[in-house]
C-alpha positions as CSV (number, residue, x, y, z in Angstrom):
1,X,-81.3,-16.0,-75.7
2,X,-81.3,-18.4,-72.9
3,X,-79.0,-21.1,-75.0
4,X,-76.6,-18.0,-75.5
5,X,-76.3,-17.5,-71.7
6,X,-76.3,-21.1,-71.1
7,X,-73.1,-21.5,-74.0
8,X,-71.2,-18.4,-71.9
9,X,-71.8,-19.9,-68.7
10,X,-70.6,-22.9,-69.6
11,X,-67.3,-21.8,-71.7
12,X,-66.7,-19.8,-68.8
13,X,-66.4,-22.9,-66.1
14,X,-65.3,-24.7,-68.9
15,X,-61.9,-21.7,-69.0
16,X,-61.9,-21.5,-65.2
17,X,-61.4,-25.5,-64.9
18,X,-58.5,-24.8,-67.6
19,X,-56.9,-22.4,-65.1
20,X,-57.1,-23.8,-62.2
21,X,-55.6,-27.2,-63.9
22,X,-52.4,-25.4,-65.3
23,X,-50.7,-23.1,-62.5
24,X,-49.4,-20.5,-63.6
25,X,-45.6,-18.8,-62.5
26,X,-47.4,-16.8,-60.0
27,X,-49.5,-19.7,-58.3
28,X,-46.4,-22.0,-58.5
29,X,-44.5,-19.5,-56.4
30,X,-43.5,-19.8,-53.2
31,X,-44.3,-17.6,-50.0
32,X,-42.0,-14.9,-48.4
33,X,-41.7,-13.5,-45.2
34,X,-44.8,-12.6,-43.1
35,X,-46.0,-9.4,-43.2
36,X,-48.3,-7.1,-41.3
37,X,-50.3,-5.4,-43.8
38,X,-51.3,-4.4,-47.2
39,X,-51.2,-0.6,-47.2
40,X,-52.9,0.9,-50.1
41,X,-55.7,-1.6,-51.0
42,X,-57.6,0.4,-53.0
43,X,-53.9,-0.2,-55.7
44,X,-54.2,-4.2,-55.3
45,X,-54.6,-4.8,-59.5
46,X,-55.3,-8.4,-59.6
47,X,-56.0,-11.8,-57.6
48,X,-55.9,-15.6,-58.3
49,X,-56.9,-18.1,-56.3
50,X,-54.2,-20.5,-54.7
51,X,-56.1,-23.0,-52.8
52,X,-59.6,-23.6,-50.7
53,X,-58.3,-21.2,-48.3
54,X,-55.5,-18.7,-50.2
55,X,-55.5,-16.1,-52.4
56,X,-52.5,-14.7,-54.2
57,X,-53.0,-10.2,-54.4
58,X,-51.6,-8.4,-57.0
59,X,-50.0,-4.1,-55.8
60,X,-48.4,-2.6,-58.3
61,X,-46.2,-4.6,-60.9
62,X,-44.7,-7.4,-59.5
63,X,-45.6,-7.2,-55.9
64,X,-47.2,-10.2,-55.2
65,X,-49.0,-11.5,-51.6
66,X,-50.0,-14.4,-50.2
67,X,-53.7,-14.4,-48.0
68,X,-54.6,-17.0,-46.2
69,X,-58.0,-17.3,-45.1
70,X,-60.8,-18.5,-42.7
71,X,-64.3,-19.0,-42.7
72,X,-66.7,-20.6,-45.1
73,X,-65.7,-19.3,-48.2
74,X,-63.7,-21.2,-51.1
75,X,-61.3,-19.1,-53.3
76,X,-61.4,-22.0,-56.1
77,X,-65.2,-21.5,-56.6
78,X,-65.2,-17.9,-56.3
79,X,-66.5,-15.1,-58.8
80,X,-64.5,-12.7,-61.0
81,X,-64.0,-9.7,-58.5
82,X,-63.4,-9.5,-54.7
83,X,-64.6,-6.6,-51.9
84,X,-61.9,-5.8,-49.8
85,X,-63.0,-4.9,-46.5
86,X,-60.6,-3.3,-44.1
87,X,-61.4,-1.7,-40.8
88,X,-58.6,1.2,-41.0
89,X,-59.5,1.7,-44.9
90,X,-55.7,2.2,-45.8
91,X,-54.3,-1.3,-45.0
92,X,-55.6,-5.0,-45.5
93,X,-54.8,-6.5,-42.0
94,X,-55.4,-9.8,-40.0
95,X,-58.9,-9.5,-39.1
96,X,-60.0,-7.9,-42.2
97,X,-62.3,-9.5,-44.5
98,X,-62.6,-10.3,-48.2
99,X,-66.0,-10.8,-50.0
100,X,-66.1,-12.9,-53.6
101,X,-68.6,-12.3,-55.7
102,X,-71.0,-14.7,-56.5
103,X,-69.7,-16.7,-53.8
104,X,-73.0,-16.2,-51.0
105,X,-71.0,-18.1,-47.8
106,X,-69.7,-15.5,-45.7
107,X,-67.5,-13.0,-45.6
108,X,-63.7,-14.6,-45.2
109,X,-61.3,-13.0,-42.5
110,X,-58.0,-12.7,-43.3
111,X,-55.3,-15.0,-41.1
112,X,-51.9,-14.2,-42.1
113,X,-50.2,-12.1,-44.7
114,X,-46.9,-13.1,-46.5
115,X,-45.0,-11.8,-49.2
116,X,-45.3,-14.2,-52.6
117,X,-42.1,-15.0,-54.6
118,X,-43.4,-16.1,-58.3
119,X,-41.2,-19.0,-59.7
120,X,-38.9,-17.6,-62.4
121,X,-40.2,-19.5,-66.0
C-alpha cells in the first residue's frame, strides 16, 4: 500500500516537473492592461502557475488574468486547488488573499491584477 502511494506521489512530481518545463500557450502569453478586480470568483475555472510570485486565473472560456503576488508563498510548488479569499466576497481585489493547498507558508495577498493575452499557437 505504501509503495503504491509512494509510485503516485512520485509520477505526480514527476508530471508537474513536465509542466512546468514545457509552457504552455496560456503561460507563454503576455499581460494586458491592469485591472481592478475579478468580479465573480466563485466562476474562476482554472489556474496555472506562472512564476515564484504569478498565477495565471481562468473565468469563463477564454478570459484569462494575470495575479501577481506577495508573501511567502511559491506558486511553482503549490498544490492542486487554491482558496480564494476576498473581503467583499464578489470580487478578487488587491489586498485579497489566495491560499494553495498543500502549500503551509502563508496566505499570499494579491498585488496587481492584469488582463492575460495567451500567445496564438
Amino acid at each position: 500500500m505504501n509503495i503504491r502511494i509512494l509510485m503516485l506521489a512520485t509520477g505526480l512530481l514527476v508530471l508537474a516537473a513536465c509542466q512546468a518545463s514545457t509552457p504552455n500557450a496560456v503561460q507563454r502569453g503576455t499581460p494586458g492592461e491592469q485591472v481592478s478586480s475579478i468580479c465573480f470568483n466563485r466562476q474562476i475555472d482554472n489556474w496555472q502557475p506562472l512564476s515564484r510570485n504569478a498565477i495565471i486565473l481562468e473565468r469563463g472560456l477564454n478570459d484569462y488574468y494575470r495575479v501577481i503576488l506577495d508573501g511567502g508563498c511559491d506558486a511553482r510548488r503549490s498544490g492542486l486547488s487554491i482558496v480564494t479569499e476576498s473581503r467583499t466576497g464578489i470580487c478578487l481585489e488587491e489586498g485579497d488573499e489566495i491560499d494553495f493547498e498543500g502549500d503551509f507558508s502563508p496566505s499570499c495577498r494579491i498585488n496587481q491584477i492584469n488582463a492575460w493575452i495567451p500567445a496564438i499557437e
